[in-house]
The first five atom37 places (N, CA, C, CB, O) and aatype in JSON, in Angstrom:
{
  "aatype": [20, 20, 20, 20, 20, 20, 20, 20, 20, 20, 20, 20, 20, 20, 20, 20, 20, 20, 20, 20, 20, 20, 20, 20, 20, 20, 20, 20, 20, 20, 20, 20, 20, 20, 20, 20, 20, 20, 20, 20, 20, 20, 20, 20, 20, 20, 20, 20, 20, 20, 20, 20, 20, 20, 20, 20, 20, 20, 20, 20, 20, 20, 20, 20, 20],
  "atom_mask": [
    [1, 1, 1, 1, 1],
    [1, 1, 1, 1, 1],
    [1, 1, 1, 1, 1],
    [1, 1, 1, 1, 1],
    [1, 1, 1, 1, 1],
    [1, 1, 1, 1, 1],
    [1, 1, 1, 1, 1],
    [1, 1, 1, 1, 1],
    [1, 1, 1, 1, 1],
    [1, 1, 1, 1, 1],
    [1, 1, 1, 1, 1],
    [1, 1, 1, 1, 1],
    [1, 1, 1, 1, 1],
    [1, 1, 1, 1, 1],
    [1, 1, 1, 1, 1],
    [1, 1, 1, 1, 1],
    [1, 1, 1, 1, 1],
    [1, 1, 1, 1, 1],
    [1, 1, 1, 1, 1],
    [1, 1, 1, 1, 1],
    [1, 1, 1, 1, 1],
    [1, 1, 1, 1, 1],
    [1, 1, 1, 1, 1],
    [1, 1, 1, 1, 1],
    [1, 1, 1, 1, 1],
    [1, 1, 1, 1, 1],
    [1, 1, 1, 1, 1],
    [1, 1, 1, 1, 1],
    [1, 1, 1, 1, 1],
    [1, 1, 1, 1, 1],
    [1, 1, 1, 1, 1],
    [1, 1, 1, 1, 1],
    [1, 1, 1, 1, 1],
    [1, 1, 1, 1, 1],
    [1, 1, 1, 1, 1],
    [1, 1, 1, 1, 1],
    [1, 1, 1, 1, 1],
    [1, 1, 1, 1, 1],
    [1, 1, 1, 1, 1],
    [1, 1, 1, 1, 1],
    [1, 1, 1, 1, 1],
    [1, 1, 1, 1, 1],
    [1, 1, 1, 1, 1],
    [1, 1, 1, 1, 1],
    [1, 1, 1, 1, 1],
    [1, 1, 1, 1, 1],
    [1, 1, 1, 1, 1],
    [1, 1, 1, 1, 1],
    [1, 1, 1, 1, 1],
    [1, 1, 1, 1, 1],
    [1, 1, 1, 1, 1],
    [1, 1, 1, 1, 1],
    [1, 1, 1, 1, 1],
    [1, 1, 1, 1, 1],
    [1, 1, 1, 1, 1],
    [1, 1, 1, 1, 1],
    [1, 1, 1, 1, 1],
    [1, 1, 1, 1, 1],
    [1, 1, 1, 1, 1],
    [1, 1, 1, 1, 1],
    [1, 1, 1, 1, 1],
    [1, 1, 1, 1, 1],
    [1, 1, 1, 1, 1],
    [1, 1, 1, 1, 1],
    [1, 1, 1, 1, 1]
  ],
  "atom_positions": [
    [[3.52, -10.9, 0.0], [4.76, -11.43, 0.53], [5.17, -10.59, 1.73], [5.87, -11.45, -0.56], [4.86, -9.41, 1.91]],
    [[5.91, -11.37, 2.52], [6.0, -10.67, 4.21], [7.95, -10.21, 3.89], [5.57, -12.45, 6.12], [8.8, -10.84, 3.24]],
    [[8.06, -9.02, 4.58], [9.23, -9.04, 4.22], [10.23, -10.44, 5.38], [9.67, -7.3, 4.33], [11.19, -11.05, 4.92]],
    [[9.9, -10.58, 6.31], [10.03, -11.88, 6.89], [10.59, -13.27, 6.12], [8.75, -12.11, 7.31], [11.59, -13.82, 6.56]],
    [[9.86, -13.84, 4.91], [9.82, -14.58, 4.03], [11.23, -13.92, 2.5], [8.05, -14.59, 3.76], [11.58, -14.46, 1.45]],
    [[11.58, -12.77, 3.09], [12.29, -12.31, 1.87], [13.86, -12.71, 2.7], [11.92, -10.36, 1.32], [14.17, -12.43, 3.86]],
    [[14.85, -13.59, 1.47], [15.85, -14.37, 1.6], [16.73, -13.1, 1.24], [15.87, -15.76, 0.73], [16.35, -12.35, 0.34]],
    [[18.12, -12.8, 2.04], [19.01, -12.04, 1.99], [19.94, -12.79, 0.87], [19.52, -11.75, 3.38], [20.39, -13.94, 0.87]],
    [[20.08, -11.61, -0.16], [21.31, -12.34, -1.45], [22.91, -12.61, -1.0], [21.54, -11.1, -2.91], [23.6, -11.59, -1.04]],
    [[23.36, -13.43, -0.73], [25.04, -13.75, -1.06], [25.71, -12.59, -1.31], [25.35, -14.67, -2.38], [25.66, -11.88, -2.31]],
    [[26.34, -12.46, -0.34], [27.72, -10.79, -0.46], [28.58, -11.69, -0.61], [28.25, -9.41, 1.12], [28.75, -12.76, -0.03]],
    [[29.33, -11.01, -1.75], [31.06, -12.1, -1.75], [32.06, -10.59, -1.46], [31.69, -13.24, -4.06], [31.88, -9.41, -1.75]],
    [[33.14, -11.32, -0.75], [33.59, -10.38, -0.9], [34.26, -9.36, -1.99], [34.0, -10.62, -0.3], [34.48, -9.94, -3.06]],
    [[34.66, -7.94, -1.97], [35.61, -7.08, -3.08], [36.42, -7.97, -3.47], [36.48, -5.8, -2.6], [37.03, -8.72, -2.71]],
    [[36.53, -7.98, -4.96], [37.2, -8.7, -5.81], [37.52, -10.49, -5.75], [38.31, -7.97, -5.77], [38.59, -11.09, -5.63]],
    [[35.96, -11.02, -5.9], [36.01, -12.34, -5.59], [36.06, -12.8, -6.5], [35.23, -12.87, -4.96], [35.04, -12.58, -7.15]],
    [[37.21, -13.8, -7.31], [36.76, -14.12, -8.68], [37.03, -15.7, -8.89], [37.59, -13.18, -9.8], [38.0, -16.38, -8.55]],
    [[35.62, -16.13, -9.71], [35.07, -17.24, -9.79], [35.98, -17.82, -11.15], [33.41, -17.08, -9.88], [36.21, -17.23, -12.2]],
    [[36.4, -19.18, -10.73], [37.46, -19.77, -11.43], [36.33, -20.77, -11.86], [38.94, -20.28, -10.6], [35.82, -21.74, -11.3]],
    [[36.16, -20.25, -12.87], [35.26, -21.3, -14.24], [36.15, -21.99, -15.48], [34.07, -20.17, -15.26], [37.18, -21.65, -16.06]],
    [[35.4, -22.92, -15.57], [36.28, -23.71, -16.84], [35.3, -23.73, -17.9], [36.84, -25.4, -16.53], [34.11, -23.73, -17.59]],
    [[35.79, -23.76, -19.5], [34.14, -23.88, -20.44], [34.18, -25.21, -20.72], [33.89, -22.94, -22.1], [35.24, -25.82, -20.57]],
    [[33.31, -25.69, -21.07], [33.29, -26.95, -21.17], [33.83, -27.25, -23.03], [31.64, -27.45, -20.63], [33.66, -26.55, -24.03]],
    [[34.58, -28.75, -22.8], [35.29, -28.94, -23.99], [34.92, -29.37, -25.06], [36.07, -29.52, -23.87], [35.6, -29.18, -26.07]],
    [[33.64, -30.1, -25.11], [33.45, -30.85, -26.38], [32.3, -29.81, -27.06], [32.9, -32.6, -26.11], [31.96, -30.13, -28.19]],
    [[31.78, -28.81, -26.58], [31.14, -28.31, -27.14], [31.26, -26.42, -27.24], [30.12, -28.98, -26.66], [32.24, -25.79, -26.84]],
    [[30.13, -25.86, -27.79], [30.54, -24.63, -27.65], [29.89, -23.67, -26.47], [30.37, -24.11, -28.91], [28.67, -23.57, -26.41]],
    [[30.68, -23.03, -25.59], [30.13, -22.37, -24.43], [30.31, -21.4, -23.88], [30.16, -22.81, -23.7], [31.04, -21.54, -22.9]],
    [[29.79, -19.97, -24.14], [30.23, -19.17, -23.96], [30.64, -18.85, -22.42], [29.57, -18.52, -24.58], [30.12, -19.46, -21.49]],
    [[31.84, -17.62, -22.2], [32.33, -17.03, -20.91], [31.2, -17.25, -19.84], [32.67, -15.42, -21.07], [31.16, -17.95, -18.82]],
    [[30.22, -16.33, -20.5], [28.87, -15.94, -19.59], [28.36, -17.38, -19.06], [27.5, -15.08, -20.59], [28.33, -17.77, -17.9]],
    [[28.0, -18.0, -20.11], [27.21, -19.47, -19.47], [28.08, -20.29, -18.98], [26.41, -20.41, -20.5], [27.68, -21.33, -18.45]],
    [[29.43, -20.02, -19.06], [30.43, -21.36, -17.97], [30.21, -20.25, -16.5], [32.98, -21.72, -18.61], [30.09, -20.86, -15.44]],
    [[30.15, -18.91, -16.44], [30.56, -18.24, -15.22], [28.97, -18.61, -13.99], [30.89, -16.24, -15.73], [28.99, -18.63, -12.76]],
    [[27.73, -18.86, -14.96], [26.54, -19.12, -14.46], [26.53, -20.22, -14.3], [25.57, -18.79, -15.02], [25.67, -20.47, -13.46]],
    [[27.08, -21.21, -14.67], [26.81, -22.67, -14.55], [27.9, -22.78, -13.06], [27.32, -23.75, -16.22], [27.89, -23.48, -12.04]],
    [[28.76, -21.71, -13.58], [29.94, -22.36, -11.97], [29.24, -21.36, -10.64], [32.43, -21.68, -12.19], [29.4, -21.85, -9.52]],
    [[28.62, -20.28, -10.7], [28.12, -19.68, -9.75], [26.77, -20.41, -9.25], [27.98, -18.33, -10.16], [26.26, -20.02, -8.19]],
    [[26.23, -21.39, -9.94], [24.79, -22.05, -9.45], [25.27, -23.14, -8.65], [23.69, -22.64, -10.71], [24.31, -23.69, -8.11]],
    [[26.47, -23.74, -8.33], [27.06, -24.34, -8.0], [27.06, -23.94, -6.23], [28.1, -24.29, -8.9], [26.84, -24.87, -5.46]],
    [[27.25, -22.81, -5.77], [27.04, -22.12, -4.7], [25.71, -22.2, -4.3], [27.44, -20.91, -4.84], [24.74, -21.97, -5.03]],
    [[25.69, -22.53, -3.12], [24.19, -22.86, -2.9], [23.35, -21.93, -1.94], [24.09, -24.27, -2.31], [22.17, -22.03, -1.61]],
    [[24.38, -20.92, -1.55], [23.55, -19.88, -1.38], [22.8, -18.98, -2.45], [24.22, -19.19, -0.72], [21.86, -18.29, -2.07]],
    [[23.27, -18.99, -3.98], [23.1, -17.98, -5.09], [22.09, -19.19, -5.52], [24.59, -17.37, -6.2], [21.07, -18.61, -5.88]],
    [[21.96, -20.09, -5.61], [21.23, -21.06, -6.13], [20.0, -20.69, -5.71], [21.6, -22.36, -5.8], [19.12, -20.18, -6.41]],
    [[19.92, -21.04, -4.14], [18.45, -21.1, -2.93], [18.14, -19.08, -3.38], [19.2, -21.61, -0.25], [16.92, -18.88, -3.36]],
    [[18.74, -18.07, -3.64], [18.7, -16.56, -3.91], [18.05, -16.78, -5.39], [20.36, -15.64, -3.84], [17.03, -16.14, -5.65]],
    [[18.7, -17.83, -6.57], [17.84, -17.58, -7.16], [16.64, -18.42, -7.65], [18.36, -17.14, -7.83], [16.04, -18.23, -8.7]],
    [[16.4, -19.34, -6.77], [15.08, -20.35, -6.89], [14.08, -19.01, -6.09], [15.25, -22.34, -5.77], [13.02, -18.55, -6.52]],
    [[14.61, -18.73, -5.18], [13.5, -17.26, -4.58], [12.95, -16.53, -5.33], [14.07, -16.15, -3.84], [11.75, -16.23, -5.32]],
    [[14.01, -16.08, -6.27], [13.3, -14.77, -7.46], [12.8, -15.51, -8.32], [14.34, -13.61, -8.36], [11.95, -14.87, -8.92]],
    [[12.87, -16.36, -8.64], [12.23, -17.45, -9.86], [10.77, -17.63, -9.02], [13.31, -19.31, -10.15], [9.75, -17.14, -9.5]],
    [[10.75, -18.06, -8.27], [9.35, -18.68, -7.47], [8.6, -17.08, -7.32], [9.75, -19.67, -5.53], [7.38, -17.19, -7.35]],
    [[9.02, -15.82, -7.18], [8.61, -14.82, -6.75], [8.02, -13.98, -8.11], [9.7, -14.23, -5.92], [7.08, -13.19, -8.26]],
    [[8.76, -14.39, -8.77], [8.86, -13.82, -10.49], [7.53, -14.71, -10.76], [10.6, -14.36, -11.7], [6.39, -14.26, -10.85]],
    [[7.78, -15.56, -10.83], [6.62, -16.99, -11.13], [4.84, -16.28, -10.57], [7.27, -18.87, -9.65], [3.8, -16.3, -11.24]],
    [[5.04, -15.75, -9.23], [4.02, -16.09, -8.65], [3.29, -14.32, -8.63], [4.44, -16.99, -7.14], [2.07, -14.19, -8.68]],
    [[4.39, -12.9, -8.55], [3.76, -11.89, -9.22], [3.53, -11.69, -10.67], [4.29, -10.97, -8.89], [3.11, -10.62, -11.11]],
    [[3.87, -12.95, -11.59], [3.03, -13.31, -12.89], [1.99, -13.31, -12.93], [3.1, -14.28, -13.39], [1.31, -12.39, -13.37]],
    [[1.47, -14.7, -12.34], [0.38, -15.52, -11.93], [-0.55, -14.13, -11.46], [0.81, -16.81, -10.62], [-1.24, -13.59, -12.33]],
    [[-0.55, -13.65, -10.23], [-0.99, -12.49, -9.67], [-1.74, -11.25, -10.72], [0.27, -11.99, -8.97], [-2.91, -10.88, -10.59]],
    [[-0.99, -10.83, -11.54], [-0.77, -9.85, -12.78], [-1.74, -10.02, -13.68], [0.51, -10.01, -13.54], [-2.52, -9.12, -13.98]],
    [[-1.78, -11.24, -14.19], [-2.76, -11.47, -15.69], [-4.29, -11.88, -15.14], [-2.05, -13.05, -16.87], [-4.33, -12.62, -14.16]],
    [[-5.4, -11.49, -15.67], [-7.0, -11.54, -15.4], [-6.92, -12.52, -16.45], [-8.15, -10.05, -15.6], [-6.44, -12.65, -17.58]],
    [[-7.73, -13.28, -15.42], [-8.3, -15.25, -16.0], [-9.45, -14.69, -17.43], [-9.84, -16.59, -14.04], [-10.05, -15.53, -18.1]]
  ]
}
């Protein structure tokens, strides 16, 4: 990987706070309403399809066939 190809993460600013709701008919914790409302942002989204695809692919790399 080129550092070229490496995507800069989302700075929010000091004390940015994300107004999440949990969802009602079922059970949902703090954590998973605060991730479901931050994937929503599509800069943190495209930041973390990067580490997912990057994670994915120094897997792949790692293990002998």
């Amino acid at each position: 990987m080129k550092f070229k190809d490496i995507l800069k993460s989302p700075i929010f600013p000091l004390g940015h706070r994300w107004d999440f709701v949990k969802r009602k008919n079922q059970y949902e914790s703090d954590v998973t309403a605060l991730v479901r409302k931050m994937l929503e942002n599509e800069s943190i989204q495209a930041d973390q399809r990067f580490a997912w695809e990057r994670w994915r692919a120094e897997d792949r790399l790692t293990k002998r066939p």
